[in-house]
Residue, then its C-alpha position, 0 to 999 in steps of 0.5 A: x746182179x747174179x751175185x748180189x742175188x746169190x748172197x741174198x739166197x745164201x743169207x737166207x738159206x744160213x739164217x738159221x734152223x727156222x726159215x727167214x720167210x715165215x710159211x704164209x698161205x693168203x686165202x679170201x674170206x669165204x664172204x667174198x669169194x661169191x660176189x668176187x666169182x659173180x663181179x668177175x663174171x660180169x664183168x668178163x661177160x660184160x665186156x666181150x660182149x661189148x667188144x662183140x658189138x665194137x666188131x658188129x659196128x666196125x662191120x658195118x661201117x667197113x660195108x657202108x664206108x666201101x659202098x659208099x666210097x667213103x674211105x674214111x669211114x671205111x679206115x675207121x671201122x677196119x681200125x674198129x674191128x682191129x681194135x675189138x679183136x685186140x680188146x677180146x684178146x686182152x680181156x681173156x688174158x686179163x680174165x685168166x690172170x685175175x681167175x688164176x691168182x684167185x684160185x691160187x688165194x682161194x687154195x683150189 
């Protein structure tokens, strides 16, 4: 596969004086970029928040599902708190990516 990657490179790099990939820049509109930050913001907000309120109950139920002997009660709202976490975590990463791409689009 190296080799097959290697030709390609060397095709391109022989072409010609004029680059064989033209110089391209994406940027967004700068109608869009408001609204964009504002949908992300929220929704990035929004689900935390969500996530936050998942742990919250998952809490509760563990309390509830212990104090009560109800083991299963108590499995569900570990497995909650677990998921919650894992949600938070995948939300940030998410975040992240989407903010970095479009600041790399937006050329900031």
């Amino acid at each position: 596969m190296s080799q097959l990657l290697q030709a390609t490179h060397d095709f391109l790099t022989l072409a010609g004086d004029s680059p064989a990939i033209p110089d391209f820049k994406p940027t967004l509109p700068s109608t869009l970029q408001t609204p964009t930050g504002k949908i992300l913001g929220y929704t990035a907000g929004g689900g935390l928040s969500l996530c936050v309120l998942g742990g919250l109950s998952g809490w509760a139920m563990t309390a509830i599902g212990h104090n009560s002997e109800r083991a299963t009660l108590a499995a569900r709202g570990k497995s909650a708190i677990v998921w919650s976490v894992v949600a938070a975590v995948g939300i940030a990463v998410t975040s992240g990516l989407v903010w970095s791409f479009y600041s790399m689009a937006s050329g900031k």
